[in-house]
N, C-alpha and C positions, 0 to 999 in steps of 0.2 A: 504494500500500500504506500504508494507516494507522498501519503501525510507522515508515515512514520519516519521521516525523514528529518522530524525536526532533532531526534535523539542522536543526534550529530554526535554528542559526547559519548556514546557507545559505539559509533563508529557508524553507524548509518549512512548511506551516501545517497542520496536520491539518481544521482548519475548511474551508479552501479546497479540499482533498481531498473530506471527506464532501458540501462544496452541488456540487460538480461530478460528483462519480458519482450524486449525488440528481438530478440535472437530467437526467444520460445514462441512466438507469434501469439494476437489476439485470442485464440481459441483454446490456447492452454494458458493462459494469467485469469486467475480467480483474485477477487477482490473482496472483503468486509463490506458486506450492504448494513449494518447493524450497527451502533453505536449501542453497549452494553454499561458507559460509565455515565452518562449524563439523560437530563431531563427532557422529555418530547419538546416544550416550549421551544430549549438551547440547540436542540439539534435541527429543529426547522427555521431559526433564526441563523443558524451558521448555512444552512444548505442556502438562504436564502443571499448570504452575505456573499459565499462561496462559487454563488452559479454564474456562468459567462453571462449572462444576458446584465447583470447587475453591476458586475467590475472584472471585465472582460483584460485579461494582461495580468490580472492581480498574480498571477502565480507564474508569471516569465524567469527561466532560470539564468542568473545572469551571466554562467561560462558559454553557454550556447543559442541562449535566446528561444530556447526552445518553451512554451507554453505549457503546462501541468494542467489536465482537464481533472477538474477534481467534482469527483459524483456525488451527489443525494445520497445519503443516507438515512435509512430509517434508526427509529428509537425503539428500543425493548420496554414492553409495559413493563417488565420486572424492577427497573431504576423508582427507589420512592421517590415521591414528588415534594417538593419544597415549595409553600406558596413564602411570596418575599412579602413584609406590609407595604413596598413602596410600586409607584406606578412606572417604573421604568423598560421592564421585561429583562428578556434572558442578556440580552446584547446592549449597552447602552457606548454615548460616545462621552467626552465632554471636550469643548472646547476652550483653550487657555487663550481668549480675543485682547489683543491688546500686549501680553506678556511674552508672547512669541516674537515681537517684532524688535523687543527690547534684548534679546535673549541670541538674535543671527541665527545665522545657519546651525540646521540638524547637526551631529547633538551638539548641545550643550551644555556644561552645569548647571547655567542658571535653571534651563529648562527641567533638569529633573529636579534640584533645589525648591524651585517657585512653582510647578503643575505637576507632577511624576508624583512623585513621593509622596507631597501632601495631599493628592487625591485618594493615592494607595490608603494613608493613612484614615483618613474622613471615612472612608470607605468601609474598614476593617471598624473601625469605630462605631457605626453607623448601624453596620450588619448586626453588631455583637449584642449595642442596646436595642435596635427595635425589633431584631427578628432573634435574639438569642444565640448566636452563633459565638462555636467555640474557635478560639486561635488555630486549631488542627482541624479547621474545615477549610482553610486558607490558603490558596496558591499563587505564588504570584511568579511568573517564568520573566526570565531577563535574559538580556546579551548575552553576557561570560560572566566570568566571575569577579572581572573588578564592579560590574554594575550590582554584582549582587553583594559586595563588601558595602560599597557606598547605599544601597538600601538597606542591607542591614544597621549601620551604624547611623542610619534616619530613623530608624526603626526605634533603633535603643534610646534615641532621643526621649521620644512618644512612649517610653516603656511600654511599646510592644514587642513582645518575647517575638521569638523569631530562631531560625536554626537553618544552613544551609546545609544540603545535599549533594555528597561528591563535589564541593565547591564547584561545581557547575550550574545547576539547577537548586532552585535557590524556594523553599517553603516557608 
C-alpha cells in the first residue's frame, strides 16, 4: 500500500513499492480496501481530502514526478465511535492570517513558535477538558526528530507530558 510509505523510519520506500507492483503487473497487486484503526466520519473525510477530483497532484512524488492515485477506502463498523462536543468534524484546518506573513518563507521558527505548537497545545487542552480525553489518546507525527525535540520541549512548557518514539515518530 502506497500510504505505508510514510514509515520511512523503518525503511519503507514508496519507490520500491511502485517498481515492484510495476514489475508484478495490475492483476497480481492487492490492496487494503479497509481502514480497521479509525472512525467512519475520518475515513470518509480523508477519502474525501485524498480523491483527484478535490486536490488533484497532492500526492506527486518529487524524485520522478510520478503521481500516487490513492483509493477510497472503507471503515470497519468494529472501530468504536467517539462523538467530539465541538462542531468541527473529523478533518479540521486552521489558518495563522496575518502571522504567516510576518514569519517568510516555509518553515520557520517563528511559524511553529506562534501557530504549530500553540494550536497542538489548545488542542490537546481543549480535547482533555471538554471531551475527557486522556494524554495517550494523542498523536501528533512531525518531520524528524529535531521537530519533534522542539515540540516536545513546547510541550514541557505547557506541562504537557509527552514521550517520543524511536526518536523518530514522536507521541
Amino acid at each position: 500500500d502506497p500510504k505505508q510509505s510514510i514509515y520511512g523510519f523503518r525503511r519503507a520506500d514508496i519507490y520500491t513499492y511502485l517498481s515492484a507492483a510495476k514489475s508484478m503487473g495490475k492483476d497480481n497487486v492487492a490492496t487494503l480496501d479497509t481502514n480497521y484503526r479509525s472512525q467512519e466520519g475520518l475515513v470518509e473525510a480523508l477519502n474525501v481530502l485524498f480523491s483527484p477530483e478535490n486536490t488533484p497532484g497532492l500526492m506527486t512524488l518529487p524524485r520522478s514526478g510520478e503521481e500516487v492515485e490513492v483509493g477510497a477506502v472503507k471503515s470497519s463498523e468494529k472501530v468504536a465511535k467517539k462523538i467530539f462536543s465541538d462542531d468541527k468534524g473529523f478533518v479540521h484546518f486552521f489558518i495563522g492570517e496575518g502571522k504567516l506573513e510576518r514569519a517568510g518563507k516555509w518553515p520557520k521558527e517563528l511559524m511553529y513558535d506562534e501557530l504549530f505548537f500553540p494550536f497542538i497545545v489548545e488542542e490537546i487542552q481543549r480535547l482533555r477538558k471538554n471531551d475527557g480525553m486522556d494524554y495517550g489518546q494523542f498523536a501528533v507525527l512531525v518531520r524528524d526528530r529535531y521537530e519533534a525535540k522542539r515540540l516536545q520541549e513546547f510541550l514541557k512548557k505547557w506541562e504537557v507530558p509527552s514521550r517520543t518514539r524511536r526518536s523518530v515518530s514522536f507521541l
